[in-house]
SEPAPA-535771 format. One record per residue (C-alpha): residue number from 1; residue in three letters; z, x, y. Coordinates in pm, whole numbers, plus 50000, padded with zeros to 5 digits. Each point is the difference from the previous one (the first is absolute). Layout:
! SEPAPA-535771
SITE  num  residu     c3     c1     c2
SITE  NUM     ALA      Z      X      Y
...
END
This chain:
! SEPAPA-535771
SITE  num  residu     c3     c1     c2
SITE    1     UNK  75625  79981  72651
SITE    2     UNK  49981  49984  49612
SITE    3     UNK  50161  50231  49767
SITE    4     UNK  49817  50172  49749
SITE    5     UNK  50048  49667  49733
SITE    6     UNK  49881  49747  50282
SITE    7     UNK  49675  50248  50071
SITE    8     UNK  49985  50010  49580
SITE    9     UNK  50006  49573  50029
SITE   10     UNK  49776  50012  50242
SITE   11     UNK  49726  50222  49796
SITE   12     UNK  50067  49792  49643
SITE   13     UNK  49954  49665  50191
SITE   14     UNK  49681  50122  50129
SITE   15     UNK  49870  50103  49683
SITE   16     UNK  50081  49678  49842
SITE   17     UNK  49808  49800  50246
SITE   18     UNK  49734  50278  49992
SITE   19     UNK  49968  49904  49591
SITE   20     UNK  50023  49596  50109
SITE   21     UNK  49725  50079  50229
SITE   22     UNK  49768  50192  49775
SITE   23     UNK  50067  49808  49673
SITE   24     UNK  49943  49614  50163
SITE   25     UNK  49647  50157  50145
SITE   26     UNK  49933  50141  49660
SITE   27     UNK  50058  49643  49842
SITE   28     UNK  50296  50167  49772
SITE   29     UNK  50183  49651  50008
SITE   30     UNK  49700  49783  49934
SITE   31     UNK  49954  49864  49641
SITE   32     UNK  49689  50125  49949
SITE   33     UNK  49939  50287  49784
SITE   34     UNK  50001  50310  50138
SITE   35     UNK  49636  50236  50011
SITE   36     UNK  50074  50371  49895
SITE   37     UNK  49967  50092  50365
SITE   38     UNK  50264  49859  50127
SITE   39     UNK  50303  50103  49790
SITE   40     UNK  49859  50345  50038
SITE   41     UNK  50023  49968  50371
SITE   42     UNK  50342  49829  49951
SITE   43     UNK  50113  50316  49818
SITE   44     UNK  49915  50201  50254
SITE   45     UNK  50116  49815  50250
SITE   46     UNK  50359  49984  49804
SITE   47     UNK  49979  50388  49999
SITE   48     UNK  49938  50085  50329
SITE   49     UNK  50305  49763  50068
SITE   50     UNK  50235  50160  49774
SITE   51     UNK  49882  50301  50181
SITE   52     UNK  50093  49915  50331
SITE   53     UNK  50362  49858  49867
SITE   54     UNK  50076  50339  49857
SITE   55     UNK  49850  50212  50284
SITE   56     UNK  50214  49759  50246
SITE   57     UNK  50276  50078  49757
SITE   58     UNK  49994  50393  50068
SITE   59     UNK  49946  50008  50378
SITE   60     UNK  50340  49715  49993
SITE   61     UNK  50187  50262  49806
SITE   62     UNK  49896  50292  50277
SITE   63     UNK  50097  49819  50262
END
């Protein structure tokens, strides 16, 4: 089984393709410019994702 750093791997590396995911269906790598919108979405999405790193973060540190 994995330790508590493999389970922490695990939950980073699906966070990062969670943000891939999200920002290539938002158009966040296209050169076009950007509407208003969508880097307020982007935002939220990047806080909810910091969120889930740092509440993965505690429960790997009680277990």
């Amino acid at each position: 089984m994995l330790g508590k750093f493999g389970i922490f791997i695990v939950i980073l590396a699906l966070v990062f393709l969670f943000f891939i995911v999200i920002s290539l269906g938002a158009g966040f790598f296209s050169k076009k410019e950007k509407s208003p919108e969508i880097k307020k979405y982007l935002k939220s999405v990047n806080i909810l994702l910091v969120f889930i790193i740092v509440v993965g973060a505690i429960l790997i540190l009680f277990l």
